[in-house]
Structures are given as structure tokens and as C-alpha cells.
C-alpha positions as CSV (number, residue, x, y, z in Angstrom):
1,X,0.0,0.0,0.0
2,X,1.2,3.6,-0.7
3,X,-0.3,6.7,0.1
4,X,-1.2,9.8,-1.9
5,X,-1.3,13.5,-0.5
6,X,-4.6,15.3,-1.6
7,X,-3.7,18.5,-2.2
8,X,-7.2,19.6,-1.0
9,X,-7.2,17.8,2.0
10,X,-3.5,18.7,3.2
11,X,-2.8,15.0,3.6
12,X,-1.5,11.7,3.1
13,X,-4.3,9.2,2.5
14,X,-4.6,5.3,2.0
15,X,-4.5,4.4,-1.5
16,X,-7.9,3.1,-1.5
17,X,-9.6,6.1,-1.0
18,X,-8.3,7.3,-4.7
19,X,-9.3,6.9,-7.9
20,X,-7.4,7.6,-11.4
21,X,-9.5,9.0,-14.0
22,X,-7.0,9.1,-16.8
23,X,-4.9,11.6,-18.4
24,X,-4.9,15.2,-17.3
25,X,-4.6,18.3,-19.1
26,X,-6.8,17.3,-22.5
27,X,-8.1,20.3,-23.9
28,X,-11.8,19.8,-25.4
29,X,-11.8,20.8,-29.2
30,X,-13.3,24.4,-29.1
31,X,-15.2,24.1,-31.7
32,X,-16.4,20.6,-31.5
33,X,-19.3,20.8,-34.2
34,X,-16.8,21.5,-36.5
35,X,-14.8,18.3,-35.8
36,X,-14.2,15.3,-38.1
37,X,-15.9,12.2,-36.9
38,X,-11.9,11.4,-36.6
39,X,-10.9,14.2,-35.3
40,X,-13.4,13.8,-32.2
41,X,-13.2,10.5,-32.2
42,X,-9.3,10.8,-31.0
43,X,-9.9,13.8,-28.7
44,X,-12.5,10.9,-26.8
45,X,-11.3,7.6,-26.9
46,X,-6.9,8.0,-27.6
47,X,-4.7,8.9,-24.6
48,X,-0.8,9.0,-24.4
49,X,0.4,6.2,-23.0
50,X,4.6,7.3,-21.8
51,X,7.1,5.1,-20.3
52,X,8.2,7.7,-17.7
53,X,7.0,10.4,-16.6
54,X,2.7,11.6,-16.8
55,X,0.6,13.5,-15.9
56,X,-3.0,11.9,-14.8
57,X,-6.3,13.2,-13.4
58,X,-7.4,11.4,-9.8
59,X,-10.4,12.1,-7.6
60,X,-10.4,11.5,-3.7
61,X,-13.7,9.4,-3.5
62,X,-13.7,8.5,-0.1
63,X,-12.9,12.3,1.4
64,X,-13.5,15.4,-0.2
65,X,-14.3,13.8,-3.3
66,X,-12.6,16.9,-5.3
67,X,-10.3,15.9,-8.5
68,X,-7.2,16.9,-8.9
69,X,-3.6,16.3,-10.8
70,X,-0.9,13.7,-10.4
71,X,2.6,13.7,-11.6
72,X,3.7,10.1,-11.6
73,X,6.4,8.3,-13.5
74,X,4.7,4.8,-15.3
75,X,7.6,2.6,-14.9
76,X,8.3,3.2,-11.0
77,X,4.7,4.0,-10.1
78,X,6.4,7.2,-8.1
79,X,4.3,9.8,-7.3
80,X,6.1,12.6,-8.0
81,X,3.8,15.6,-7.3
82,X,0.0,16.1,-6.6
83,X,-1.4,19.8,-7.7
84,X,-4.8,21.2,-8.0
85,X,-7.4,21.3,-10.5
86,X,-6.1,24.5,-13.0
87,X,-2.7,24.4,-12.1
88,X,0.4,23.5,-13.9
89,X,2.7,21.0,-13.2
90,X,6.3,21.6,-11.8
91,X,7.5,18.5,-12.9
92,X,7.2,17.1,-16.9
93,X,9.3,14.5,-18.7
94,X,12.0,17.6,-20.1
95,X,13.0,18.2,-16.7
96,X,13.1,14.7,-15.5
97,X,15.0,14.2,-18.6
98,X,17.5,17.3,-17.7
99,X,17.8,16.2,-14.3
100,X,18.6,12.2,-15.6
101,X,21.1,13.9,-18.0
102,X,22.6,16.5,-15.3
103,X,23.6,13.4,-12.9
104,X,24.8,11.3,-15.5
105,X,27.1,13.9,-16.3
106,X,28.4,13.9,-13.2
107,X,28.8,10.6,-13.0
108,X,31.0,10.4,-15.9
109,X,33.1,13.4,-14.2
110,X,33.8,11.1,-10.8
């Protein structure tokens, strides 16, 4: 079991008591009537699927039921950061990248 902060709540909670509901941060077509039937198709059913690091949308169903964002890297299941609903992450897959790249470097200078 791990646990997950709720940014709403102020606090670590059991697992169980989340829920994911996919990726985050999908921005609806604006003018959807205007859509091809392909074009809305893969704004509803197709989702990026990333080895690494992703941003996903989760809702606290057992407390305050609000939604809200979670950073989390796919291969490790680390949570990296929880936000609110509107804001932006601090953490996407360029600067996990720089950071990965930044201590590799280092490495090679030891």
C-alpha cells in the first residue's frame, strides 16, 4: 500500500480512497461541431500512454471527493507531485530528462 497527499485535503491518505481517471490536461476541441468524426473520435477515446514520466487526473472518492492532478512516472509507479485542478505541473518529462542527464554527467566526471 502507498499513500497519496490530496492536495485539497492537506494530507497523506490510503490508497484506497483514490481513484485515477485518466490523463490530465486534455483540452476539449473548441469548436467541437466542427470536428471530423476522426478528429473527435481521438480527442474521446486516444490517450498517451509514456514510459516515464505523466501527468493523470485522480479524484479523492472516499474524502472530499474533489479531482485533482498527479505527476507520476509509469515505470516506477512514483508519485512525483499532486497539484490542483487548474494548475500546472512543476515537474514534466524535459525536466526529468534534464535532471537524468545532469547526474549522468556527473557521473561520468567522478
Amino acid at each position: 500500500m502507498f499513500y497519496i497527499y490530496c492536495p485539497y485535503c492537506g494530507e497523506h491518505r490510503e490508497e484506497e480512497e483514490f481513484h485515477p481517471k485518466g490523463q490530465a490536461h486534455i483540452e476539449r476541441p473548441k469548436e467541437p461541431e466542427a470536428c471530423s468524426d476522426e478528429e473527435w473520435g481521438d480527442y474521446l477515446f486516444f490517450r498517451d500512454n509514456p514510459r516515464g514520466v505523466h501527468h493523470e487526473l485522480w479524484v479523492h472518492a472516499v474524502g472530499c471527493r474533489k479531482f485533482f492532478n498527479v505527476t507520476r512516472h509509469t515505470v516506477t509507479y512514483e508519485i512525483l507531485e499532486t497539484y490542483k485542478m487548474g494548475e500546472q505541473p512543476s515537474i514534466t518529462a524535459d525536466s526529468q530528462n534534464q535532471v537524468a542527464a545532469a547526474s549522468r554527467q556527473e557521473g561520468v566526471r567522478a
